[in-house]
DRENDO-1510 file (C-alpha; in Angstrom, 1 decimal, always signed):
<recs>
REC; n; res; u; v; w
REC; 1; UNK; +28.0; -40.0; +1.6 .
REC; 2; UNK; +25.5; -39.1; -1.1 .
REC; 3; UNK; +22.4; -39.9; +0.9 .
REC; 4; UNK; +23.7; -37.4; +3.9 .
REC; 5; UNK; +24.4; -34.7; +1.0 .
REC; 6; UNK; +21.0; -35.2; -0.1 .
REC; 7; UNK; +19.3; -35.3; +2.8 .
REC; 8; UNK; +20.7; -32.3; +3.6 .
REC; 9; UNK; +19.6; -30.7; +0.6 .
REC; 10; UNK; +16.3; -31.7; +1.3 .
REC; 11; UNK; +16.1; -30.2; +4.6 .
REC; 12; UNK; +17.6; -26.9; +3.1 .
REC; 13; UNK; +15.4; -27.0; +0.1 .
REC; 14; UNK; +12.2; -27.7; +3.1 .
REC; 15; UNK; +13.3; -24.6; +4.7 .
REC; 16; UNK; +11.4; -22.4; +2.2 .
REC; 17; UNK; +8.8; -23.2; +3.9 .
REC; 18; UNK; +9.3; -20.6; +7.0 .
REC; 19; UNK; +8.1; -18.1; +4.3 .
REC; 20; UNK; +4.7; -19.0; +5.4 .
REC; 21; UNK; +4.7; -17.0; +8.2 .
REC; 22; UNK; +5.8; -13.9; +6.4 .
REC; 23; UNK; +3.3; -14.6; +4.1 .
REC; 24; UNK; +0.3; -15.3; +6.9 .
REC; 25; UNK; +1.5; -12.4; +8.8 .
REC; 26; UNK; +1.2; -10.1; +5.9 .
REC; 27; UNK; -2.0; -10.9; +5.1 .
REC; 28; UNK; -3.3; -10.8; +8.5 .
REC; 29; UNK; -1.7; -7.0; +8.9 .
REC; 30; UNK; -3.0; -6.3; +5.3 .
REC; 31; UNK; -6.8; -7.6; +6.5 .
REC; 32; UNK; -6.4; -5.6; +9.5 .
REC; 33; UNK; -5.4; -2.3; +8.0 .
REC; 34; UNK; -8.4; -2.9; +5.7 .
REC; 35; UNK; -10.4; -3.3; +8.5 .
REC; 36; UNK; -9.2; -0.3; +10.2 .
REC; 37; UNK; -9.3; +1.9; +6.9 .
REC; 38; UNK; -13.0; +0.4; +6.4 .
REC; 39; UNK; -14.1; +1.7; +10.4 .
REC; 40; UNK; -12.4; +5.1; +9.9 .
REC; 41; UNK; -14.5; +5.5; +6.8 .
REC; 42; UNK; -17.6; +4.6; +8.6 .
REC; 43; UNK; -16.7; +7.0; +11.4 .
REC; 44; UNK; -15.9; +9.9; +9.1 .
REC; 45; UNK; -19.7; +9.3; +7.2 .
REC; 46; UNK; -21.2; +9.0; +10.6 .
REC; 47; UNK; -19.8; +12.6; +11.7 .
REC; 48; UNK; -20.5; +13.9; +8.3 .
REC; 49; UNK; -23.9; +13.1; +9.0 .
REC; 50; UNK; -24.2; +14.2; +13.0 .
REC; 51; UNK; -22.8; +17.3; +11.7 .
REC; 52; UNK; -25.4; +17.9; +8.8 .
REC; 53; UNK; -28.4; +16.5; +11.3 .
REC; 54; UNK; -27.2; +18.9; +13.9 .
REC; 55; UNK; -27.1; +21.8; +11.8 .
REC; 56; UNK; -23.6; +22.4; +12.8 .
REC; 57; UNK; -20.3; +23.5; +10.9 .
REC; 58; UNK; -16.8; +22.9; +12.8 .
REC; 59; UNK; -14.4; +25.1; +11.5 .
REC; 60; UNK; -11.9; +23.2; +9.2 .
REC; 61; UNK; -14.7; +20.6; +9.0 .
REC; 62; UNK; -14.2; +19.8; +5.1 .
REC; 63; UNK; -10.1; +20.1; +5.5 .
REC; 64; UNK; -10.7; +17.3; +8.7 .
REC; 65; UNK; -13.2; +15.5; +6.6 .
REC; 66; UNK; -10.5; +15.0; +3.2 .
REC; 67; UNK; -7.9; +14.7; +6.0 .
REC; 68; UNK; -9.5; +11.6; +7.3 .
REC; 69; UNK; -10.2; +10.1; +4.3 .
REC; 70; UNK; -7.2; +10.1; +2.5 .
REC; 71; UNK; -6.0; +9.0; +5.9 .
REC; 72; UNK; -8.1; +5.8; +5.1 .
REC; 73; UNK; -7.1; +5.5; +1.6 .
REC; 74; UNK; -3.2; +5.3; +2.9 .
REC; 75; UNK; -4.1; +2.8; +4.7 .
REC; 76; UNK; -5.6; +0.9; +2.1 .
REC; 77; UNK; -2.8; +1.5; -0.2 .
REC; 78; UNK; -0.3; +0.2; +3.1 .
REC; 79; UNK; -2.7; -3.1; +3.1 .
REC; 80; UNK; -1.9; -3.5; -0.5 .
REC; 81; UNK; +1.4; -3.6; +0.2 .
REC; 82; UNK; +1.6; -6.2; +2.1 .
REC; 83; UNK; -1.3; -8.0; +0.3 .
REC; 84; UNK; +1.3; -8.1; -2.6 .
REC; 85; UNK; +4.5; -8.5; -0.9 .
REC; 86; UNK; +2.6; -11.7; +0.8 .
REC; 87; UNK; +1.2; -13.1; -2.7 .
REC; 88; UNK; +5.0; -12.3; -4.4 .
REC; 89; UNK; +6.9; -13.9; -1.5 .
REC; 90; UNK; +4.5; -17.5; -1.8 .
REC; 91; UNK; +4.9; -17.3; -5.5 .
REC; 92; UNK; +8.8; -16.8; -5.6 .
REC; 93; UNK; +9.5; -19.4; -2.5 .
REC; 94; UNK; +6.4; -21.7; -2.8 .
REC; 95; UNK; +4.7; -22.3; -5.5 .
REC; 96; UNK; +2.2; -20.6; -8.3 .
REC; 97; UNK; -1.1; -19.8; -7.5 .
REC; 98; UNK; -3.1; -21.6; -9.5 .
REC; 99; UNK; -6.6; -20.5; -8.6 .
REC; 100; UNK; -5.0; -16.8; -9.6 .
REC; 101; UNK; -4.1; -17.9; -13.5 .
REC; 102; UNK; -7.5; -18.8; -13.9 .
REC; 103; UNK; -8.7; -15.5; -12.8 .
REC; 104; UNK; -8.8; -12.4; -15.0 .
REC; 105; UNK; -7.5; -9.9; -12.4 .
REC; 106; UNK; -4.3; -11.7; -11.6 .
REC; 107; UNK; -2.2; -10.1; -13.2 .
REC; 108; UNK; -1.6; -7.5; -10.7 .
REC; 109; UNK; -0.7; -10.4; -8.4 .
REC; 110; UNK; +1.3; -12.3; -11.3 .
REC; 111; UNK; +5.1; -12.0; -9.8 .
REC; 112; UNK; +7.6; -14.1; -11.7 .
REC; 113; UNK; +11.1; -12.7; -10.0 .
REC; 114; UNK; +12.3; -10.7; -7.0 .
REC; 115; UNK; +12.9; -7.7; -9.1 .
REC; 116; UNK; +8.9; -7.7; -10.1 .
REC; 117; UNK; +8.1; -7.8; -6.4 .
REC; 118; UNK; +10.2; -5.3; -6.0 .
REC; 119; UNK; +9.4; -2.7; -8.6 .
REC; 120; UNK; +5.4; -3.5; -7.8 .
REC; 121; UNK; +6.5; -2.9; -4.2 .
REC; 122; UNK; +8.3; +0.3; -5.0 .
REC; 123; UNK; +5.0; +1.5; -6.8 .
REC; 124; UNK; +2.7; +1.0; -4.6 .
REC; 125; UNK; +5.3; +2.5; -1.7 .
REC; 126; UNK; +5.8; +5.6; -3.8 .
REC; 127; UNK; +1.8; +6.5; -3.8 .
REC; 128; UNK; +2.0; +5.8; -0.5 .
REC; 129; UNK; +4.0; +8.6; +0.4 .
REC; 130; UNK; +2.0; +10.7; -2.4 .
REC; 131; UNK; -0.9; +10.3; -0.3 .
REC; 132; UNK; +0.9; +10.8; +3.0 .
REC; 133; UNK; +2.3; +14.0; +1.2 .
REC; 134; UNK; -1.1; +15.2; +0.7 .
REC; 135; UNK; -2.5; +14.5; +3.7 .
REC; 136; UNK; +0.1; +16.2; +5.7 .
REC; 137; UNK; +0.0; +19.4; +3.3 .
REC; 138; UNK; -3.7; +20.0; +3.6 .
REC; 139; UNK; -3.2; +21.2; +7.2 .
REC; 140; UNK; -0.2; +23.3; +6.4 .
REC; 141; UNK; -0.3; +27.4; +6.2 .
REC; 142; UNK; +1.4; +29.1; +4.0 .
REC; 143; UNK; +3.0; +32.3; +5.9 .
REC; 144; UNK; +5.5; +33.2; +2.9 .
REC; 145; UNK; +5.9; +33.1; -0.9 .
REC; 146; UNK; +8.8; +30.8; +0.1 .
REC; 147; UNK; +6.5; +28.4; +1.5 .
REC; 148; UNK; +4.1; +28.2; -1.6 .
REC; 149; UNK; +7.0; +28.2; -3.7 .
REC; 150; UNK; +8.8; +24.9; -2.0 .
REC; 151; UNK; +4.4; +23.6; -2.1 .
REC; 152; UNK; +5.0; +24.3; -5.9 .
REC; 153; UNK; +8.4; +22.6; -6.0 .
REC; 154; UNK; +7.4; +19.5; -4.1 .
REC; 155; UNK; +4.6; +18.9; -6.5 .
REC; 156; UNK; +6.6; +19.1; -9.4 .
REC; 157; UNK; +8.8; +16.7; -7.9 .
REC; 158; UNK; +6.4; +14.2; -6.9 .
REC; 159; UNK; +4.6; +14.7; -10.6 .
REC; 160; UNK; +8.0; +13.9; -12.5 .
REC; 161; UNK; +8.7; +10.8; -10.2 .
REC; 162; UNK; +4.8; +9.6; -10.9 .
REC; 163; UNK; +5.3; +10.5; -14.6 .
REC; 164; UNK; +9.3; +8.5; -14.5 .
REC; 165; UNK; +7.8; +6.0; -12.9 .
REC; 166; UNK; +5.0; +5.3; -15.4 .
REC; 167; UNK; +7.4; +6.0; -18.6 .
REC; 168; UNK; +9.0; +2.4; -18.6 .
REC; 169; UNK; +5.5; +0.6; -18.5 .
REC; 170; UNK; +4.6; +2.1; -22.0 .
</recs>
């Protein structure tokens, strides 16, 4: 009876293992929304410099230009994500990385327990939304005090939650 309990127990303990493909597939989606952030970029410098060659001016051509850029640097920050939900999944489920303690910049990748992952998750999801915040905001117009007032409210919101989520760190 002991030999079935631990061969069970091995095959539950080997089962850990199907956290590869969460961590694969997270790095494959964070390497292609790098990639995609990376040819967005390139296409925003290229019309930049059509534009300027061209002697032309779109209307809302600097609002389009900042919009598509910080559309890029979402998308950065969205690879990240998954870059260190990947890394923080194969350290809690696999094993350490030990190429990573070697390295001086691991520390940002250094995830001991779930709640680490998840309050480096939570971070990295909560500039995320900053960004998305701005992005979207930079095409809005403002047609009533209202409307600049809630502008003004929403930033004070989102600069207490940076500054609340900052204050623990400290």
């Amino acid at each position: 009876m002991k030999w079935l309990e631990e061969s069970f127990e091995n095959l539950l303990w080997s089962t850990r293992f199907f956290v590869l493909l969460a961590v694969i597939f997270n790095m494959v989606g964070g390497i292609a929304l790098f990639i995609v952030a990376s040819v967005d970029i390139w296409h925003v410098a290229a019309l930049v410099g059509d534009t300027y060659l061209n002697g032309l001016h779109p209307v809302d051509f600097h609002e389009d230009i900042v919009s598509d850029l910080i559309g890029a640097i979402d998308l950065y920050l969205m690879a990240i994500v998954l870059f260190i939900f990947g890394f923080g999944l194969y350290e809690l489920f696999i094993s350490e990385i030990d190429i990573a303690k070697r390295s001086a910049a691991s520390r940002i990748l250094e995830i001991h327990t779930l709640d680490e992952l998840k309050d480096k998750l939570a971070k990295v999801i909560i500039m995320v939304l900053i960004v998305s915040f701005f992005k979207r905001v930079m095409h809005l117009r403002y047609e009533s005090p209202y409307e600049m007032l809630a502008f003004a409210g929403s930033i004070l919101f989102l600069s207490l939650a940076f500054y609340f989520m900052h204050k623990g760190e400290h």
